[in-house]
C-alpha positions, 0 to 999 in steps of 0.5 A: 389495515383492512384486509378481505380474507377467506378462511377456507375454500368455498363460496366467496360470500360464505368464506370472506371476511373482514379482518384488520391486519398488520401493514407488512413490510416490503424484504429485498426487491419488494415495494410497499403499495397502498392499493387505491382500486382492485377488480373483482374478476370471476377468476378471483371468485374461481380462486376461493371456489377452488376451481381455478388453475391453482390453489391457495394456501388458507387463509389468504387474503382474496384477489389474485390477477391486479391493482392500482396504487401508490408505493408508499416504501421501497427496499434499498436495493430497488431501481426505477421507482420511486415512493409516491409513484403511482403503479400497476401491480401486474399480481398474477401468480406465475406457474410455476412460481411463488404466489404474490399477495392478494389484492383486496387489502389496503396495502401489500407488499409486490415484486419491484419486477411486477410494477408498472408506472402508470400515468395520473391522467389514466383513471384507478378504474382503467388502470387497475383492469390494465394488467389482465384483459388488454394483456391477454388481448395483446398476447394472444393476437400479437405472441400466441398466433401473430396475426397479420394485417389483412389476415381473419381471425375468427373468434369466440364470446365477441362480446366479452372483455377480452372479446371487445379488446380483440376487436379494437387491437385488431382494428388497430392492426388493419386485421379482418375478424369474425366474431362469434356471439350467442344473441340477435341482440349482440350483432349491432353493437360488435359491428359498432365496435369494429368487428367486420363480420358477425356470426350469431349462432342462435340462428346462423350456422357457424362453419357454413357462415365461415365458409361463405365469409372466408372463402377457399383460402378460409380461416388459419387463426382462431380465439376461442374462450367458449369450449364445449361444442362452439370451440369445436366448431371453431376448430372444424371451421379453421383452414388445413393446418390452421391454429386455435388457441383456447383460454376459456371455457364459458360454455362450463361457467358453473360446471364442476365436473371435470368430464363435462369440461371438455372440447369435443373434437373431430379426430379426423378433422383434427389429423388429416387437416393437420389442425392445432388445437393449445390453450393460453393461461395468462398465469403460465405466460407469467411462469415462463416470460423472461421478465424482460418481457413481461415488461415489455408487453405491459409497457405496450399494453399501458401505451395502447390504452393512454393512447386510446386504441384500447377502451377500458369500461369504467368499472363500478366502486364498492368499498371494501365493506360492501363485498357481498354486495360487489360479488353479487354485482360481479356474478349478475347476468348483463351487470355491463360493468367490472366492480371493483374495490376502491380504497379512499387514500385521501388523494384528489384521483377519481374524478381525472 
């Protein structure tokens, strides 16, 4: 089989290659998945940059968050699944925990427990982008801050994948966002989508736009992905005790020096407004979710995008050869859509 793989840490396009390795055989609780689409998420590229969360061991095959396929074989022990299911592969490594195999590679071997069966009338492209961003949508408005139907929720980068997914779910739950963008241009189109309110921080002011949208009660429930000085904007604009969960840090994209990525905040708003500030890493939730309940918010993510509350963008088809091409794409400003990796298996499914 064919296999992307990176020899050492560094840049992705200097470190990858294209290697032909043996197809690997799944061992007690493991299904044999022949992969039919694979996203490029900018994680995957902080992976082999060795700027993420954690590390890998190299060589290894790129591709650390999800994909679509089919199971081609099953251990004896496994239930629930049968070969020739069409499955997600929810490949996010659990910290702590061991590391899944990599995704951009014609076949892997997967936890039975890390399965989603997915239905054919869902595309490769939805079905394969299901396991990350609609998960944390899901995660963080539903678990991590429990919002509720009338409350605000402001947050950060509304525009973002996770941002768009946020403003859908919330629109489905009956919740009032405010959304936080960087551009003029951007205001429409997050209006457009269902946000309710809109804040532009090239030339509005965040907390004083917040006050006037909130009023006394203000806001308690806060998203931010940004970091830098708009998350502690975020922070200073919540309501006493109010909660802002941060999973990002976009204001630090291409930053390397760990002093720089920080969130400057004002003790005193922090202590006697008795404000919370924690972080959200989808990889931790894994770590520490009975897989019960990965499950179940899987199951709930899969319903909401084949019901339609949850839109995923169609994403842009590179083969595997073409991965310099499909990370360039991927790191180019406004590129509009998720490349990903398509692997033909000779089966009639792209053009559902």
């Amino acid at each position: 089989m064919r296999a992307l793989v990176a020899g050492k840490v560094g840049e992705p396009t200097d470190v990858l290659r294209l290697e032909s390795r043996p197809v690997p055989t799944p061992e007690a609780g493991q299904a044999l998945v022949r992969v039919k689409a694979t996203p490029i998420h900018a994680s995957d590229l902080h992976v082999l940059r060795g700027r993420y969360g954690f590390s890998l061991e190299f060589p290894a095959v790129g591709g650390h968050m999800e994909c679509v396929g089919r199971i081609e074989a099953l251990c004896p022990d496994a239930e629930g699944l049968k070969v020739g299911e069409r499955v997600v592969v929810a490949a996010i490594p659990a910290i702590p925990g061991p590391h899944p195999a990599g995704t951009w590679q014609e076949y892997l071997v997967a936890d039975t427990r890390r399965l989603l069966p997915v239905p054919d009338d869902l595309s490769d492209s939805s079905a394969c982008q299901l396991a990350v961003n609609p998960l944390t949508a899901l995660l963080l408005v539903t678990r991590e801050l429990d919002v509720q139907p009338g409350e605000w929720l402001l947050q950060t980068a509304a525009g973002s994948t996770v941002g768009r997914l946020v403003i859908q779910l919330s629109r489905h739950l009956g919740i009032r966002t405010i959304n936080v963008v960087r551009r003029r241009g951007a205001v429409e189109e997050i209006k457009s989508l269902g946000g309710d309110e809109v804040i532009c921080t090239e030339d509005e002011d965040l907390l004083q736009r917040v006050a006037e949208i909130a009023g006394s009660a203000g806001v308690r429930k806060a998203i931010d992905c940004v970091a830098g000085p708009v998350g502690a904007q975020v922070s200073q604009a919540l309501a006493p005790g109010g909660e802002v969960v941060v999973f990002g840090a976009l204001s630090t994209h291409r930053q390397t020096d760990p002093a720089a990525l920080t969130i400057p905040l004002q003790a005193r708003s922090v202590i006697y407004e008795t404000k919370t500030v924690r972080g959200f890493w989808l990889n931790r939730w894994f770590g520490t979710a009975p897989p019960a309940e990965s499950q179940r918010a899987l199951s709930e993510v899969r319903s909401l995008v084949a019901e339609d509350v949850l839109s995923i963008p169609q994403g842009e088809p590179f083969p595997l050869e073409r991965f310099t091409e499909a990370i360039s794409f991927a790191e180019a400003p406004a590129h509009g859509a998720k490349p990903l990796f398509a692997f033909d298996d000779g089966r009639d499914e792209d053009d559902r």
